[in-house]
N, C-alpha and C positions, 0 to 999 in steps of 0.2 A: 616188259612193255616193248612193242615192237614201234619202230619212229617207220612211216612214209612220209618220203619228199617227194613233192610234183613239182615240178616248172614247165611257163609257158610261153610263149613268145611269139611275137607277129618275125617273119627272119623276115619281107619283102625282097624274098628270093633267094630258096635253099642252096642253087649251084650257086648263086655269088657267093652268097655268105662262104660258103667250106672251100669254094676258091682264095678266099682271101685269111681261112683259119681262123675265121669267124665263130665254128663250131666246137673250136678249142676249152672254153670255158666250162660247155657245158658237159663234153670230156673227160675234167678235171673234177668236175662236181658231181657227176655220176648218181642224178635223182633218181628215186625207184623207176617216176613214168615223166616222160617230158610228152609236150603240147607244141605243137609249130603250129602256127598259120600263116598264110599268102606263101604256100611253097614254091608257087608259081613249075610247079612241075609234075608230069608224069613221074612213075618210079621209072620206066625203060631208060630215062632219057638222064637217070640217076647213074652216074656208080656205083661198083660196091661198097666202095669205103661212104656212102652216104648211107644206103639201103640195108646196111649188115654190121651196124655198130655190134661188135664183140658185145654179148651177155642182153642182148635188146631182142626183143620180137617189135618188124617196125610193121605199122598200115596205114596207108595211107587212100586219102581222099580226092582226087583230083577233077578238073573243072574237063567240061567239052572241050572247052577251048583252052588251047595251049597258052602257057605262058600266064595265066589270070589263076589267080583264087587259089587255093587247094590247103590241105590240113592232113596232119602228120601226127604218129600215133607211134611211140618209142618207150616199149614196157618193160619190165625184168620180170614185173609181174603176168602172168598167165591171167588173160580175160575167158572168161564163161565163152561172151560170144562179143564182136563187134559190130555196130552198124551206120550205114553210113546216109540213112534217111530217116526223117519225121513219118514217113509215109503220104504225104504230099508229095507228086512231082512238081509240083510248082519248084521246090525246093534242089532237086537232085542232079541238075546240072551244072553248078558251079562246085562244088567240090566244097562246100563249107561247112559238112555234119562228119563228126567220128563221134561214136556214142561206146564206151565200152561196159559190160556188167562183171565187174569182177567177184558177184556174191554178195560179198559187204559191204559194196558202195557201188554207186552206177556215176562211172567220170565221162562229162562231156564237152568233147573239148570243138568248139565251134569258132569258124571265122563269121561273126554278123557282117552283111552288107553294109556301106556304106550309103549316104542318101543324098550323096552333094552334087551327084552329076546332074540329075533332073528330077520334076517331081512323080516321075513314073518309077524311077529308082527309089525313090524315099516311100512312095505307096507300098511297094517291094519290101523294103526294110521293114516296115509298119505289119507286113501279112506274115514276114519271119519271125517277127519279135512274137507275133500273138501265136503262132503254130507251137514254135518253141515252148512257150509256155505252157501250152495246151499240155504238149508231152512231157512236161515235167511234173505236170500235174497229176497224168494217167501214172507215173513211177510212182511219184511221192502217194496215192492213193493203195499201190500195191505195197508200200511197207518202204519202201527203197531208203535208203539212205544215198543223199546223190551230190556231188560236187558239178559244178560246169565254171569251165574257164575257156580264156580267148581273148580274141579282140572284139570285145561290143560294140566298137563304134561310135560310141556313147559316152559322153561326160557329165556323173551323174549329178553333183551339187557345184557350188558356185566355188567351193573349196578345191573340185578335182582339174580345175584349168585357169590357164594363170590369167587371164583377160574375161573373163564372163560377161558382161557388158560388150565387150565389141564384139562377143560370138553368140550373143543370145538370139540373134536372127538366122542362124546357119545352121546346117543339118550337122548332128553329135553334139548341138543343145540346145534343140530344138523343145517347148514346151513337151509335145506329146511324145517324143524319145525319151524325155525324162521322168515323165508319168509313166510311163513302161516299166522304168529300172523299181521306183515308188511299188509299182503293182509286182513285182518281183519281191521284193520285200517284206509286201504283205500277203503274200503268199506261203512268207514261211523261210525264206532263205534268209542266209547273212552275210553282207560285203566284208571276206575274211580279211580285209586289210584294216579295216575302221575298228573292227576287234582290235588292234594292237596299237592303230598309227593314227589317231584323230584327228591330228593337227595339216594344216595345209601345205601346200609346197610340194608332195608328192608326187611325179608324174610319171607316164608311160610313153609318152607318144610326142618327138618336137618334129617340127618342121624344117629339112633339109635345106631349103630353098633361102631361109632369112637366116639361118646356124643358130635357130633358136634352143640348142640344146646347151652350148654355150653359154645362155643367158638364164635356162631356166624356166624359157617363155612355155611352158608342153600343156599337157591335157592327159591326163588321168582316164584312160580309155580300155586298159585291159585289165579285169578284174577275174579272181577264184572268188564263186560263192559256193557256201554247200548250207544244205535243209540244214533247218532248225536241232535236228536229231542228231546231228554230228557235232551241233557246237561245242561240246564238253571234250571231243577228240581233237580239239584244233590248238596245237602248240604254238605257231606262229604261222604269220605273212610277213613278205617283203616286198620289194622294188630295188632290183639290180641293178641300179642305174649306173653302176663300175664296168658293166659288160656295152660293149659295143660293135656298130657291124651293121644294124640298121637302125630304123628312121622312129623303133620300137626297143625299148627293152625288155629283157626278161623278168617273169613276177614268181614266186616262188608260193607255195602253201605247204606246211607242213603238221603232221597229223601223226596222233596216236592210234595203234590199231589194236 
């Protein structure tokens, strides 16, 4: 039996992070493919020692504009092909699709929009979520066996954030962001973490601004689901919540091939 490890992680900002050796851990831990999101960077404007980790083939996704959005793609394994859109240009200028087909499983590693600036931005959110889906649906009809992780943006039950009531008005838990993840669900996938980790208190995501990681206070925002079809390949999920550097930690999925 052969084991793959994925890891994913929001960095909010790939040259801080490895300025400060941030990218250290995941060095050390050496998963078959990792996942970045909010690189907030072109590759040019990368170094090597970012862009050319020994034993990785990297690709990356970045936004028009500099400095915002972008998503990172760090294999050992050899993908078929990569891509970096839905086929929507609505979609293809923030830098928030890397889709790879490795054969035996199609990984997509996505940063979702967030929807808190305004309600033109959560209309946004709302047209990603349902595109997304669309093209998960076109794989999963072609036989695909398909994982997708990242940051949803999204806090799916009242279990994945430590205050539910004081954010039940705010965009990431909002009623119809949540009927999203619901229709994701029933669509066939499975929240690989609720496999292993039922119980509450889990999180991904605190707030810098109150040190609410200190406290505990976070939100459960970046999740690995894979199709129905994998579920018997799925050894474990976690939440790295020992690794630190940004305002996200790293989530792990690990899998029989």
């Amino acid at each position: 039996m052969k084991k793959l490890s994925i890891w994913s992680w929001n960095v909010n900002g790939l040259r801080a992070l490895a300025n400060k050796g941030g990218l250290e851990p995941l060095k050390q831990a050496e998963p078959d493919i990792i996942c970045l999101q909010e690189t907030k960077a072109h590759p040019e404007q990368l170094p090597p020692a970012i862009t050319e980790w020994q034993g990785y083939d990297a690709y990356f996704s970045s936004a028009r504009k500099k400095g915002y959005s972008g998503v990172a793609l760090y294999t050992k394994l050899k993908p078929k092909s990569v891509e970096q859109s839905f086929g929507d240009k609505r979609f293809d200028e923030e830098g928030r699709i890397l889709w790879a087909d490795y054969g035996d499983f199609v990984l997509m590693n996505i940063y979702f929009p967030n929807g808190q600036m305004s309600s033109e931005r959560l209309t946004y959110k709302m047209a990603f979520y349902a595109a997304f889906l669309e093209t998960l649906d076109k794989l999963k009809r072609r036989g695909k066996k398909i994982i997708f992780g990242g940051d949803v943006n999204t806090a799916h039950k009242e279990i994945d954030l430590a205050r539910p009531k004081e954010n039940s008005g705010r965009s990431g838990f909002l009623p119809q962001e949540r009927a999203w993840l619901d229709e994701v669900i029933t669509h066939g996938y499975l929240d690989s973490l609720r496999m292993f980790h039922p119980e509450a208190g889990r999180y991904t995501w605190w707030d810098y601004k109150t040190r609410a990681r200190e406290r505990n206070v976070g939100w459960r925002i970046d999740y690995f689901f894979v199709s129905s079809n994998l579920k018997d390949q799925v050894l474990d999920a976690g939440i790295r919540t020992d690794i630190f550097g940004s305002d996200h930690c790293p989530i792990t999925l690990e899998l029989k091939l």
